[in-house]
N, C-alpha and C positions, 0 to 999 in steps of 0.2 A: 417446645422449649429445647435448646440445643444442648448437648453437655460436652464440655471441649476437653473433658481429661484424657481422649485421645488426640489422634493427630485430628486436624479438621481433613475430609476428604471433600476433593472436589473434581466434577466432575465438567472437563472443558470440550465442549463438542468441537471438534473443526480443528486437523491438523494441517493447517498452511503451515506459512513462518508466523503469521499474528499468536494461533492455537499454541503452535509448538515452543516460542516466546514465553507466552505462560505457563502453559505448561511447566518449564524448566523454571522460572523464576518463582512459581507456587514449593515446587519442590525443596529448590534452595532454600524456603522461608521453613520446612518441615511439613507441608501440608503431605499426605498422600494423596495423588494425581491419576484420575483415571482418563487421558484421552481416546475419544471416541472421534473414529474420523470412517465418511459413509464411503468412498471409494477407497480402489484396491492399495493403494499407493498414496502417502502423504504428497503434498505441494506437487499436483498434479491438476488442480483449478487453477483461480486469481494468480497463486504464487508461483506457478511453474511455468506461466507462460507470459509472467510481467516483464516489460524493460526493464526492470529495474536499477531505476536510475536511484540518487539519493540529491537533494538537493537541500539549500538551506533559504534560499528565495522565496518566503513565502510573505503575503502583506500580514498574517495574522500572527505574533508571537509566541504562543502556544503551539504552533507547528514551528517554527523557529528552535523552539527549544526542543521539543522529538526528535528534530532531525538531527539537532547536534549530538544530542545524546547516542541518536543513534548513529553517527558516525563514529564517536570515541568508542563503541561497543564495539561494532565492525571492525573498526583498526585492531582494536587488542583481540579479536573473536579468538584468534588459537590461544593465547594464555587463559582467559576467561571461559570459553566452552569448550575448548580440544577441537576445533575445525577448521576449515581456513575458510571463510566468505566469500573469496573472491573480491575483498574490494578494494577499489582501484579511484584514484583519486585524478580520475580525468578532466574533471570540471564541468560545469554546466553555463551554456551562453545563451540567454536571449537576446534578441534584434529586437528594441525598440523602437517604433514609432513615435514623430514629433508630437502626436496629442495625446501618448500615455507616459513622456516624458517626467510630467510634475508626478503622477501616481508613483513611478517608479522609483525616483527619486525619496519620496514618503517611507516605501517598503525597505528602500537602503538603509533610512537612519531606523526602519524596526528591526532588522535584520543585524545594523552591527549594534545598533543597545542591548540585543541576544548575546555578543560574542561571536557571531558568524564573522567571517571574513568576506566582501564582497566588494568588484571593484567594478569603475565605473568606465566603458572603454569610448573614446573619443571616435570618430571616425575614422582619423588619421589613425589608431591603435587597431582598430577594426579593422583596418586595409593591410595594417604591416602583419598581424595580427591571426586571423583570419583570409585569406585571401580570395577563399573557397564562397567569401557572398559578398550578391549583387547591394551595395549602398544606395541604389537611389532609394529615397523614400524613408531611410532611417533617420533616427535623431542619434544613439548611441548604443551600446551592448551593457549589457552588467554580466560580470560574470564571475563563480563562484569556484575559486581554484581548490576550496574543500571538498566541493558537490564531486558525485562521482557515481559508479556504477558495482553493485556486487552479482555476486552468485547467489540468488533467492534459494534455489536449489538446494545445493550445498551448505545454505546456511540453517536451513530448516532440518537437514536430517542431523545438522552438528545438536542444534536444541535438540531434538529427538533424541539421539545417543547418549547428551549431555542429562537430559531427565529420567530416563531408562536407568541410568547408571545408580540415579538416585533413587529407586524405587520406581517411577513411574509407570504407568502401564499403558500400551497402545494396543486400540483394537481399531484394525483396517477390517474392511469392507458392513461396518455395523451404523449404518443408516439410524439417528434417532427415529424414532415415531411416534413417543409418549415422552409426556414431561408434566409430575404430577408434584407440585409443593402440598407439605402441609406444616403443622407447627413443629416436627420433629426433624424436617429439612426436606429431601426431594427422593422421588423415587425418577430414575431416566430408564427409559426402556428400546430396545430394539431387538424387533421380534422377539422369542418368546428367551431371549436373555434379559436382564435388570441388573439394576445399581441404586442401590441408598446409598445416598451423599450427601454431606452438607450442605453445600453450594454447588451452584450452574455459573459453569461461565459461556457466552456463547459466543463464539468464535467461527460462525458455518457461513462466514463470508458472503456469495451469495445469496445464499438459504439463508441465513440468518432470521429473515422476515418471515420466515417459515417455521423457523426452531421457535422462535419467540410466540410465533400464534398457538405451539403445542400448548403453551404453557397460561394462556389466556391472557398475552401481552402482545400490546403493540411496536411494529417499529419497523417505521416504511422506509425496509432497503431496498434495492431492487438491481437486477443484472442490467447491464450494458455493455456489448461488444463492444473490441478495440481490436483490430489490425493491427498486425506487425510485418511489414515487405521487407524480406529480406532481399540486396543486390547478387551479383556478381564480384568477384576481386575488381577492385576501382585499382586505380594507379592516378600519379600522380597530387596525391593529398598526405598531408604529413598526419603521420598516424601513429597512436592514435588520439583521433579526434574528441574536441568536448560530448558532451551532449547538447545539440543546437537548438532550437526553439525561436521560429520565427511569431513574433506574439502578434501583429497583424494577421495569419491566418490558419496559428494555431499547427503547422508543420512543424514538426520535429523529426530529427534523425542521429544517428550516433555510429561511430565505428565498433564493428565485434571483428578484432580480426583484421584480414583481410578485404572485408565485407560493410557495405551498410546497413543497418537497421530504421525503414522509413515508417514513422506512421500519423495520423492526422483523424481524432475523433469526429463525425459523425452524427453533426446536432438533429440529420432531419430523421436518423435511426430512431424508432420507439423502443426502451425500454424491454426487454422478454429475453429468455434462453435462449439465445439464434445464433445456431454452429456455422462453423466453418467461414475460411476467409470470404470475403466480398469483394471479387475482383472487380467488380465495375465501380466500386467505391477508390482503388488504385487509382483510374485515369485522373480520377475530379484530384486527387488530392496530387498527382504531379501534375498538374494544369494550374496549384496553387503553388506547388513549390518553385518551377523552371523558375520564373522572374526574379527571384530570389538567391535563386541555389542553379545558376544554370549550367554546370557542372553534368547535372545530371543525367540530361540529355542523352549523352553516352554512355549511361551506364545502365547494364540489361537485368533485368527482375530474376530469381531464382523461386518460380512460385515452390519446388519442393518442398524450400528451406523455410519459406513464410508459415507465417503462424496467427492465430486468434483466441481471446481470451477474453472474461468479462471483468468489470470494473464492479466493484459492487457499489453502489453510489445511493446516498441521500437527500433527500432537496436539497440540503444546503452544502451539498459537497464533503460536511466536516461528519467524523466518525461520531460512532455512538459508544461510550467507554463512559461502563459505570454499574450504578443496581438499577434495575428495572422498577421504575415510579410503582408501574403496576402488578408487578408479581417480586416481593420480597425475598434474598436470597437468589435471586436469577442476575448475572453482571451480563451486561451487550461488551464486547468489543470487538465492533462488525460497524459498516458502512464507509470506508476509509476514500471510497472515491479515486484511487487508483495513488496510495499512499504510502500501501497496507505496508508493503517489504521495508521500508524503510524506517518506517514508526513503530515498527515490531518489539523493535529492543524499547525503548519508553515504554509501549504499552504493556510491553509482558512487565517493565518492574512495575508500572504504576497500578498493575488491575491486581497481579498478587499485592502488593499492599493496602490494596483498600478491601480484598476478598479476606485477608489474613487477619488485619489488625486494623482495619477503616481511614487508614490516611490514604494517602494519596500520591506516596514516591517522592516528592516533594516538586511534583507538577502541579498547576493548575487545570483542572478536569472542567472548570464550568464550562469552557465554551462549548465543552464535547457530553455534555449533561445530555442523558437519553430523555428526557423528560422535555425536555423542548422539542422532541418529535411525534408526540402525543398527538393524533387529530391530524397531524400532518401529510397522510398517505395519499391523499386527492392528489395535493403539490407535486407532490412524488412523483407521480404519473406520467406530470408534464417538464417540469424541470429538471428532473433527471436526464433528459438528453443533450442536456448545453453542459456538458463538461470539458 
């Protein structure tokens, strides 16, 4: 039995930007906060090496609304946490094709029944528009002049500094290894340090499926590399540019700078921890963009400046945010599918309000219900690499 006439303390393993999210928004409610993150340095997995792009284009409405929120959060981030995010409202375009047309079309009217802003670009728009891509083959663009890009980075140490301020406490390089519930709340252990806490939130990104199996629950996340090529200085493109996204072959790119940012996931990649870039994975995916983007042609790879990262991903693509069906008092908000930077802000208000006081932020959580991934880890295995 719990006795709340102190603060509730809780203890959130995983300081990306999702961790460090709650983190700060448990604090604000008065919880005492103890993050626990297993490398030397926060947002230095998923977070620090994501595009982070932010978009509102989604066919599901519950991501529709994350994203918004967390756009209005990013805008205001210095008055609201003391930091700047970095975000920049560059926009995001995708190139449809004429037989995803009507689908697209569907996701626009869920998109503005949200309150997103999103518009529909004719070809002719896309030519004056855009000039930077090849038209045969498309029906139209949609594009979202909210969508935009931040600073994951920098927005994670602002929650960090922002939670610290309030009491919170960060322990880098303390790897869980133990995670023991009983009716009095949880003991979390790494190595021969501990912590009695109220509550777990688990927040270890990749690992996640791992923190959760300490605790004798399920919950089939699992890592996925993604590439990021970075170019050389381009010239002649007005810059800077949206975030593009050709939806026929899954190519996206975006300007940083003077620079491009190219990348293209990797459906025949299996699932597992696997470093470092994939340069033969390079050729296949500008072999899919030239026809497209023939621009590119001239422009040279900086492998230096390239980078890779993993997506933490679940069958069904959609995160896990909530209590754990099967261990009481343990919260998932982990499996984001390559989300995570953007949905940060929603998830860190909605998982402290449902760890603090059991509502819900005033989001809809079912469709992100951990409990529908019960049983589900075989799926995992396989479906996880069509994202």
């Amino acid at each position: 039995m719990l006795h709340m006439s102190r603060p509730m303390h809780v203890a959130v393993v995983g300081a990306g930007i999702v961790g460090a999210a709650i983190g700060w928004s448990l604090a604000r409610r008065g919880a005492r906060v103890t993050l626990l993150e297993r490398a030397a340095a926060p947002a230095t997995a998923s977070t620090g090496r994501s595009a982070a792009g932010l978009r509102h284009q989604f066919s599901l409405a519950a991501n529709v609304r994350f994203s918004r929120y967390g756009a209005e959060r990013f805008a205001a981030f210095r008055d609201e946490v003391g930091a700047d995010a970095g975000f920049r409202r560059v926009g995001y375009l995708f190139l449809v094709p004429p037989r995803d047309a009507g689908r697209w079309a569907a996701d626009r009217e869920v998109q503005r029944a949200e309150g997103a802003l999103v518009e529909r670009w004719s070809l002719e728009e896309l030519a004056a528009r855009a000039p930077y891509v090849a038209l045969d083959g498309l029906a139209e663009g949609s594009f979202g002049p909210r969508d935009g890009v931040l600073d994951p980075h920098a927005a994670t140490l602002g929650y960090l500094a922002a939670a610290r301020a309030l009491g919170a406490e960060l322990h880098l390089d303390t790897p869980v290894d133990a995670l023991r519930g009983d009716r009095d709340g949880w003991r979390v252990a790494s190595g021969a340090r501990s912590w009695r806490v109220d509550r777990v939130v688990n927040a270890a990104g990749a690992w996640a499926g791992e923190v959760a199996a300490l605790a004798g629950a399920e919950l089939p996340v699992v890592a996925s590399r993604r590439d990021v090529f970075v170019t050389g200085p381009v010239t002649g493109l007005p810059l800077p540019t949206p975030l593009v996204v050709d939806a026929e072959t899954g190519v996206w790119w975006r300007s940083e700078g003077e620079r491009l940012l190219i990348g293209r996931s990797n459906p025949a990649e299996p699932p597992g921890f696997r470093e470092g870039v994939d340069w033969r994975w390079f050729e296949e995916v500008l072999e899919a963009a030239l026809p497209r983007f023939p621009f590119l042609a001239a422009v040279g790879l900086d492998r230096r400046a390239s980078w890779w990262g993993w997506y933490e991903v679940t069958p069904d693509h959609l995160p896990a945010i909530g209590e754990a069906p099967d261990a009481p008092g343990l919260f998932h908000a982990a499996g984001f599918s390559g989300h995570g930077v953007q949905h940060a802000p929603a998830t860190g208000h909605a998982v402290a309000d449902l760890v603090v006081a059991g509502g819900s932020g005033g989001f809809d959580l079912t469709p992100f219900d951990p409990a529908r991934l019960i049983g589900a880890a075989a799926v995992a295995r396989t479906e996880a690499r069509v994202v």
